[in-house]
C-alpha positions in Angstrom: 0.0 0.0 0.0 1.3 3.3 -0.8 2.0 6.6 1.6 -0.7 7.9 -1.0 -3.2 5.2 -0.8 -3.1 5.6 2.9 -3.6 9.4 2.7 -6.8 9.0 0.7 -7.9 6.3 3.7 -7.7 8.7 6.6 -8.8 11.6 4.5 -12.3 9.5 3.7 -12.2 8.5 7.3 -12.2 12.3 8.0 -15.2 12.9 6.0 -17.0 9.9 7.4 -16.7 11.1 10.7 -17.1 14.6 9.9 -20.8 13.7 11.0 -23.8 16.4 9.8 -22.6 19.3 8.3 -20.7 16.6 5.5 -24.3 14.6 4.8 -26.3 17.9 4.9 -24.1 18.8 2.4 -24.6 15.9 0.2 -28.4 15.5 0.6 -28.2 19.2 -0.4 -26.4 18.7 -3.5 -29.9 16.4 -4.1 -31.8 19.7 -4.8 -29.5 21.7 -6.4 -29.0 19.0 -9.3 -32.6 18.5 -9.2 -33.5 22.6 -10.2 -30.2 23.0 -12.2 -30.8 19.9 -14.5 -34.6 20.5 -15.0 -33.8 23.8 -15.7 -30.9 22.7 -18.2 -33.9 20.1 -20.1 -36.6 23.4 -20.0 -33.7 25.0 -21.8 -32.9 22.7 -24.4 -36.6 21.9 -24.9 -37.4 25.7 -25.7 -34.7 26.4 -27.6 -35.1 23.5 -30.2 -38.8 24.5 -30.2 -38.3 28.3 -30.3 -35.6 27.3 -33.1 -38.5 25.8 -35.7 -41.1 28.4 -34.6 -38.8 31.1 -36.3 -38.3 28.9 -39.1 -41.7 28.7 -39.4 -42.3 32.5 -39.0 -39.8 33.2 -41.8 -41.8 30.9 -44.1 -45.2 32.0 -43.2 -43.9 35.7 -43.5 -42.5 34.8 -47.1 -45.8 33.3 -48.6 -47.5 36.8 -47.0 -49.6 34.4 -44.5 -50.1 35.9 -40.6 -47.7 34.6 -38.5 -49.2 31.7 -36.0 -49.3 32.5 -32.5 -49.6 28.7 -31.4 -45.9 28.2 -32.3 -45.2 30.4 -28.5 -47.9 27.2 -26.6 -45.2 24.9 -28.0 -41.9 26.4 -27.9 -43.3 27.3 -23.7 -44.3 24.2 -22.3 -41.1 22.9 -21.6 -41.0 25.2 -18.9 -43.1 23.7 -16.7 -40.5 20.7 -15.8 -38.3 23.2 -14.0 -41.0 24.3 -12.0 -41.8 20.8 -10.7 -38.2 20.5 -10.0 -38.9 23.7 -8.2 -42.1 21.5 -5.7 -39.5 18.9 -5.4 -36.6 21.0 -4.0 -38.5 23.1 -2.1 -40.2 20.0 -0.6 -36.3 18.6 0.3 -35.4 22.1 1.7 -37.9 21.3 4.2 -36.1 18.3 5.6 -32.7 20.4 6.4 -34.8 22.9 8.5 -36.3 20.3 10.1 -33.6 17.4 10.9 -30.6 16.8 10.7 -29.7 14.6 8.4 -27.5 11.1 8.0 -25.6 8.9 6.1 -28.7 7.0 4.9 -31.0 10.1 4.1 -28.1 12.3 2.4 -27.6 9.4 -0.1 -31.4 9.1 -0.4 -31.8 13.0 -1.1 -29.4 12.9 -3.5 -30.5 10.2 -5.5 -34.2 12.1 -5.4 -32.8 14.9 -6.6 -30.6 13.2 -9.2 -33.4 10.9 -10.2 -35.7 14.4 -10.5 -33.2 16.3 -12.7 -33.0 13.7 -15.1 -36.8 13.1 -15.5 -37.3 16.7 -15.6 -34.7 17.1 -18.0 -35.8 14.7 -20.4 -39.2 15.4 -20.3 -38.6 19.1 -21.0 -36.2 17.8 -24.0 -38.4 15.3 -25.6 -41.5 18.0 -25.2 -39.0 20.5 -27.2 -38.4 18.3 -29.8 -41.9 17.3 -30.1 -43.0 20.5 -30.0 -40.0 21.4 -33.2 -41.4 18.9 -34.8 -45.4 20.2 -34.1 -44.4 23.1 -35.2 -42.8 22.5 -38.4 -45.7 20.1 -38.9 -48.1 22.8 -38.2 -46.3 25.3 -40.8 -47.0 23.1 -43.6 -50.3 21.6 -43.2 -51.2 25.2 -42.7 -52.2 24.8 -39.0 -53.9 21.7 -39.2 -53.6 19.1 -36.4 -52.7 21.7 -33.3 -54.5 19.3 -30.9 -52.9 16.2 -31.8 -49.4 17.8 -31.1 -51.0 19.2 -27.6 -51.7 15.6 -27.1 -48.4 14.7 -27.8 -46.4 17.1 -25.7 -49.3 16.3 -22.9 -47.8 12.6 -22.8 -44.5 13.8 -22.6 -45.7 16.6 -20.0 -47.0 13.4 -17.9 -43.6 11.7 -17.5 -42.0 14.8 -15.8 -45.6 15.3 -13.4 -45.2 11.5 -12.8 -41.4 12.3 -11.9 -42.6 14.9 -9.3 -45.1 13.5 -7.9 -43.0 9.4 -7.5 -40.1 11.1 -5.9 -42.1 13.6 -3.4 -43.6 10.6 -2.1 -40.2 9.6 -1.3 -38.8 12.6 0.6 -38.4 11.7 4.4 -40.8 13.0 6.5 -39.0 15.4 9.2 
């Protein structure tokens, strides 16, 4: 074993034993990846959307047609991921004000908050690039079939409300 290898021992035996302040920390880092990744998918999922709408506005404009307002309902709904990323971490906030917290429920707020962000985040994606799709859809069938893309994004909306609501139910009660 190596002088090194040693090291690395006592210094993980440090952080075990550095007790509540180190698990806080790391349940903590739970909600932050939660928000920032959900907000990271909304982001993707508007831009890819918002990317087709003015593609679509550019051709609409060229043929001298009005320009559809329906392209903003798509290229916004994969907004509404980061906000139930938002009930989530505001939901685990609760728990630090109210216990402290261990080993076992820093490792489970973390993988809530992991396992959040990455519903969230693909559910926002996916709803952007069915929305891209909607829209370019929308731009040359001349506006026909607007519900049946709702419809679509609304399944993909479901996966991120089924995220948020699965993993609340797993937040430890303080």
């Amino acid at each position: 074993m190596t002088v090194d290898a040693v090291i690395s021992g006592f210094s993980m035996l440090g952080l075990l034993a550095a007790g509540g302040e180190f698990w806080q920390f790391l349940g903590q880092m739970g909600d932050v990846l939660a928000l920032g990744m959900a907000a990271l998918g909304s982001a993707i999922g508007i831009g890819l959307a918002g990317q087709a709408a003015a593609g679509a506005w550019a051709k609409e404009a060229r043929a001298g047609r009005n320009l559809s307002f329906t392209y903003i309902i798509l290229v916004g709904m994969p907004i509404s991921q980061t906000l139930y990323a938002m009930i989530v971490m505001n939901n685990m906030r609760a728990v630090y004000s109210n216990m402290t917290v261990s080993v076992n429920e820093a490792g489970l707020l973390l993988g809530i908050g992991i396992a959040t962000g990455l519903g969230e985040l693909m559910s926002a994606w996916m709803q952007g690039m069915i929305g891209a799709a909607g829209i370019r859809a929308l731009s040359d069938g001349e506006g026909k079939g607007f519900a049946f893309v709702i419809i679509a994004m609304g399944i993909v909306e479901t996966v991120g409300i089924f995220a948020m609501v699965f993993l609340l139910g797993m937040i430890p009660s303080a």
